[in-house]
Structure formats: C-alpha cells, structure tokens
C-alpha positions in Angstrom: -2.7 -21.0 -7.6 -6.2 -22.1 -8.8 -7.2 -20.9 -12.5 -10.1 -18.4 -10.8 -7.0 -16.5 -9.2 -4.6 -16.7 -11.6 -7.2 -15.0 -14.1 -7.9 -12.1 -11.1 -4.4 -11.8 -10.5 -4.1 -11.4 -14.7 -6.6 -8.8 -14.8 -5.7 -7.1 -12.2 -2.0 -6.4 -13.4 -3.6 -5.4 -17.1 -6.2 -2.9 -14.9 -2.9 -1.5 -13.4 -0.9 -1.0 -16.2 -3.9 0.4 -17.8 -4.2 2.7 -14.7 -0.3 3.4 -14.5 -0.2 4.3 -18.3 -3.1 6.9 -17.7 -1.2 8.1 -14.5 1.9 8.8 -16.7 -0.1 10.2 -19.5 -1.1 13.3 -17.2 2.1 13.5 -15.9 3.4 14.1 -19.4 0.6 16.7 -20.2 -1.1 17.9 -16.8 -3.7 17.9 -14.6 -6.4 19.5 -12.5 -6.0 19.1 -8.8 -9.0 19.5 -6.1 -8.5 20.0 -2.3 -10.6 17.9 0.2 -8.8 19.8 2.8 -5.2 21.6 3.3 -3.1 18.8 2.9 -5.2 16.5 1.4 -5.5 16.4 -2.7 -6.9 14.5 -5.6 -6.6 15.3 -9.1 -8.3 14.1 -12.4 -5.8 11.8 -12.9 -7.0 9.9 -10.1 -10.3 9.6 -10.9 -9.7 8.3 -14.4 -7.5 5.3 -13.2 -9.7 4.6 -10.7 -12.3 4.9 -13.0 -10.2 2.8 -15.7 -9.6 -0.1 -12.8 -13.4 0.0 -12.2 -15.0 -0.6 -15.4 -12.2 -3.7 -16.1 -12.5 -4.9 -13.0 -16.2 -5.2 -12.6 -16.8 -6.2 -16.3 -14.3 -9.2 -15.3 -15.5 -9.8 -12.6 -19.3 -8.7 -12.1 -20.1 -10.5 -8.6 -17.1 -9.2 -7.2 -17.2 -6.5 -4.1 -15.0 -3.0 -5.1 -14.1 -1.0 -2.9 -11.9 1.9 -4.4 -10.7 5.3 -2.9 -12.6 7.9 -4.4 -16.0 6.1 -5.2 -16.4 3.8 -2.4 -18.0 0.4 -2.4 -19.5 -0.9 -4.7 -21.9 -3.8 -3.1 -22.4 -7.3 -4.8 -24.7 -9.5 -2.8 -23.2 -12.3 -1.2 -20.2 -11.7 -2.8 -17.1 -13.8 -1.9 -14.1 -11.2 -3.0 -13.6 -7.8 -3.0 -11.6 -5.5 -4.6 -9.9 -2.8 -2.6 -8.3 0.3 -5.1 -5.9 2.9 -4.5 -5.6 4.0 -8.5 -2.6 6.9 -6.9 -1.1 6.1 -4.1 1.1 9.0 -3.7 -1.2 12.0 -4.9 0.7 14.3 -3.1 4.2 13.8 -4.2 2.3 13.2 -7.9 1.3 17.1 -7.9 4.3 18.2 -7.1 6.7 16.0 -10.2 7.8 13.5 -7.5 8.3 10.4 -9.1 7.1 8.6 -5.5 3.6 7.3 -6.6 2.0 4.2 -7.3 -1.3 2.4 -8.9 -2.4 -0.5 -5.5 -4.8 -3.3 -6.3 -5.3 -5.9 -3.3 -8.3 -8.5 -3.5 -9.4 -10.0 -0.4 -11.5 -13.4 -0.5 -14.4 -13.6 2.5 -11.9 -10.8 4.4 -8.8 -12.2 4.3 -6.1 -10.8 1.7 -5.0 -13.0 -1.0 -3.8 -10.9 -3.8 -1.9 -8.0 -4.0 -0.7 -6.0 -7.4 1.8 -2.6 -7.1 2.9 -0.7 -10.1 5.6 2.1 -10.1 5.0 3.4 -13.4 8.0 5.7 -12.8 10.3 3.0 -12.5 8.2 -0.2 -14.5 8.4 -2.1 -11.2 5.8 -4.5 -11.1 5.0 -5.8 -7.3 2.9 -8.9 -7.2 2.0 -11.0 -3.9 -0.3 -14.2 -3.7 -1.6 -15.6 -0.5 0.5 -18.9 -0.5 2.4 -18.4 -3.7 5.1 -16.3 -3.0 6.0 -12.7 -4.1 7.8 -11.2 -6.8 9.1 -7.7 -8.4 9.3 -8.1 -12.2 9.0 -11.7 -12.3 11.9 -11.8 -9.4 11.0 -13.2 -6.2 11.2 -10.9 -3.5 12.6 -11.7 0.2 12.7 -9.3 3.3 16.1 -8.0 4.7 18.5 -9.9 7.2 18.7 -6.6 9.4 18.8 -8.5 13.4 18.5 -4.7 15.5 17.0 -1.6 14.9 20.0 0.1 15.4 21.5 -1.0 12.1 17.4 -0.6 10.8 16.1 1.8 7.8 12.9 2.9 8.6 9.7 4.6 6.8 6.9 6.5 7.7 3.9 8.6 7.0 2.0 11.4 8.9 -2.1 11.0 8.5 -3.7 14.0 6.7 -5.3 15.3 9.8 -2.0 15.9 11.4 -2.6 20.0 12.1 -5.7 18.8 13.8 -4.6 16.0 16.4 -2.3 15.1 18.4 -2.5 11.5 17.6 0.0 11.8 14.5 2.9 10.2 14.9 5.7 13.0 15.6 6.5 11.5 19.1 6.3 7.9 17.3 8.7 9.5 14.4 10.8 11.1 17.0 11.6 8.2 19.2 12.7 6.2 16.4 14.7 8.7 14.8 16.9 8.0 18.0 16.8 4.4 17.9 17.2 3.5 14.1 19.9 4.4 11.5 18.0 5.8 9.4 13.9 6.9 9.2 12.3 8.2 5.9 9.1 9.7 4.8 7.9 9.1 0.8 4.6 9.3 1.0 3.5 6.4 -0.4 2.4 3.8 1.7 1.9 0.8 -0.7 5.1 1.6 -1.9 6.5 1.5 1.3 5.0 -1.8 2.0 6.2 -3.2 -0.9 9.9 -1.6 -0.4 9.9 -3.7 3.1 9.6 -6.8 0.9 11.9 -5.8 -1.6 14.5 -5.6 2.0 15.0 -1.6 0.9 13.4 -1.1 4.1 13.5 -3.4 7.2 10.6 -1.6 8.7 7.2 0.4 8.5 4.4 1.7 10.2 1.9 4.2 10.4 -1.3 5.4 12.0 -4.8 5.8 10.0 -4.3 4.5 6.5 -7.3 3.4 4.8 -7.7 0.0 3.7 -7.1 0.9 0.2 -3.6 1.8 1.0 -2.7 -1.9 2.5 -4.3 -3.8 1.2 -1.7 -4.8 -1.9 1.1 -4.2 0.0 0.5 -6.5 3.1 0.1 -9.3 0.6 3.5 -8.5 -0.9 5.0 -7.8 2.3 3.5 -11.5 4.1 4.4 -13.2 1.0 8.3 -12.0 1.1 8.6 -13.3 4.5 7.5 -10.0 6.6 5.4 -9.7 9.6 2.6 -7.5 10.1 1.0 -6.2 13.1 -1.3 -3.5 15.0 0.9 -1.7 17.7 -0.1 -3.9 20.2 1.5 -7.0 18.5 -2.1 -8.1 17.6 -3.2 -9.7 13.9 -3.5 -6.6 11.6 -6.7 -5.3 9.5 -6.8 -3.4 6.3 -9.9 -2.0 8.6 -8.0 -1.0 11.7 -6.1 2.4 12.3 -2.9 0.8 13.1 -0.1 -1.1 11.0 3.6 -1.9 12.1 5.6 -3.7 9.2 8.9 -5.2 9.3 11.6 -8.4 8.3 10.2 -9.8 11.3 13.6 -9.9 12.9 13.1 -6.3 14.2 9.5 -6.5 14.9 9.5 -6.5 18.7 12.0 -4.1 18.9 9.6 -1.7 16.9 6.6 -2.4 19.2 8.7 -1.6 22.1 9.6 1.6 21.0 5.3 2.6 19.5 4.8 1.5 23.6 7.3 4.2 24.2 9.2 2.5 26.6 
C-alpha cells in the first residue's frame, strides 16, 4: 500500500467510527425519522454521520470527489478519487431497534474501487478491503466460503424501494432461488451483505437497483476475500449499474443461470 492510501484508508476508518459512535448515540436516546416515500426513510441520525464523514473527509482530503447518500456530489475539478458514502446502511431496520445496520465508506481512484471501510457498530466489526492488499474483519483476514453448489448455498437478498410500483423487483428472482438454495435471507443491509459474503457467512448475493453508495465498500471487501462480482449477465460490475450478483465464485454461474431463469 502506498503512504497516500494508507492515510485515506486511516481516515476513513476514524470518519466511520466517528459516524458509527453518532449512529449508536441516537440509538441510545432517539431520533426523528422523515419519509421520502412509503417504504423509504431517513432519519437525523443519518444526516449527522453523513454530515460527520463529510466535514473529515473533505478537510483531509480537499481535492477529493464525495459523493454521499443524502447530499450528493460534491465536485472537485480534475479530481483523481472520490468518495462514495452510505453513513446508515440499514435505515430501515435502524427505525425499527434492529441491530442490522452499518456506516459504508468506499473510495474509488479514476472509477475503479480501491478501498473499502464497513463498520457494524452493533457488533464492533470493523470490514476493511484494499485494492491489491487483501481484506480483513478486525484485523483478521477474511476469505470467501468453500460452498461448490447452490444447493448446499446460503443466500441474501434485498427488494428495491419501488417494489409496490414495478414489477421489476426481484420476487420471481427471490422465488426461484428459494427452490434452488438451502437457505435465502433478507437483512436489509446491503454493504453488510457484501461484506458477510467475504466473511463466507454467505456464499452468495445479489440485488437489483442499489445505488452506488451501497457497493461501493463492500465490493472491495468482497473482491479482496477472494469473491466474484458480476451484472446478471456475467458482465464486469459498476457501482453505477442497476445490477449486482455476488458470490465465493464457486457458485457464480449457477446463480446467473438461475437470474436468466432457465
């Protein structure tokens, strides 16, 4: 790792801590939640971690690109890297008391990923991925399950936010799979889910329109453990396409077959 990423990749686990500690601190004593639609939430604990990941991020870093859920991108001209911010992944289940959310810092350099940072402040699990480097939870390096079939497979998935609206949303995806797989589950965090394939706690994952905010930690973490990553179509995956399939790689084709539905 050169020194330049080694000091992102520093301030960018202090910026989530920072973010995680505020996250817990209005767990503890409450919060205010908005609705940008039915199903769709935010709440002020958001906005001050995001707001929290901002200000250390940009003072670090001032010629830096960030791109963060809730206040969009912030341009730097000509810049090199940008930051892309998820400050609570996991609103939902974070209204409700579920202990299923997550702060997700990825940086990518000239559009590729190169750095990824999870925090579980629930459980102090610390997900860290670096293009080339390796990837690690808590220090420990992390590796991708041995599953060979998705018969034997554990499985997760999410459902978009404009799934009352479209038919495009993944219950036919769910439904097939839930016949071919041992076992399919829904948290409702994606860059935990990611992050969970790497660990091997999952063997695969994927999902239709996620924003790049909520991959582009995770797919570090995930490549870096030894995972593959994909559009439906088998084709190189974006944080800026609609598309993402996830797995140990062993199971991967098997997964595609099944999204082609035959």
């Amino acid at each position: 790792m050169t020194p330049d990423l080694r000091r992102m990749r520093e301030a960018a686990v202090a910026a989530a801590r920072e973010a995680g500690a505020i996250l817990q601190d209005h767990a503890r004593r409450g919060f205010r939640i908005e609705h940008k639609n039915a199903v769709n939430l935010v709440t002020d604990a958001d906005r001050r971690a995001e707001a929290a990941i901002v200000a250390a991020l940009g003072k670090a870093f001032p010629d830096h690109e960030i791109l963060a859920e809730e206040e969009g991108l912030r341009e730097a001209r000509a810049a090199a890297f940008r930051w892309v911010i998820d400050p609570l992944d996991g609103t939902t289940n974070f209204a409700h008391g579920l202990p299923l959310y997550c702060v997700s810092i990825g940086l990518e350099h000239e559009g590729r990923p190169v750095l990824g940072v999870v925090l579980d402040p629930t459980r102090d699990e610390l997900f860290v991925g670096e293009a080339g480097g390796g990837a690690t939870v808590n220090g420990a390096p992390l590796r991708v399950s041995a599953t060979a079939t998705l018969d034997a497979a554990l499985l997760v998935t999410g459902f978009a936010y404009d799934i009352r609206e479209t038919a495009d949303n993944n219950l036919d995806h769910f439904s097939r799979f839930a016949l071919r797989a041992q076992g399919v589950r829904r948290l409702g965090a994606a860059a935990l889910d990611l992050c969970y394939v790497a660990a091997g706690r999952f063997d695969g994952f994927w999902e239709l329109k996620l924003h790049p905010w909520d991959m582009a930690a995770g797919v570090v973490i995930l490549r870096e453990a030894g995972g593959r990553v994909t559009d439906f179509a088998g084709r190189p995956h974006s944080i800026y396409g609609t598309q993402l399939v996830a797995s140990n790689g062993l199971i991967h084709d098997a997964m595609l077959t099944v999204l082609r539905g035959t």
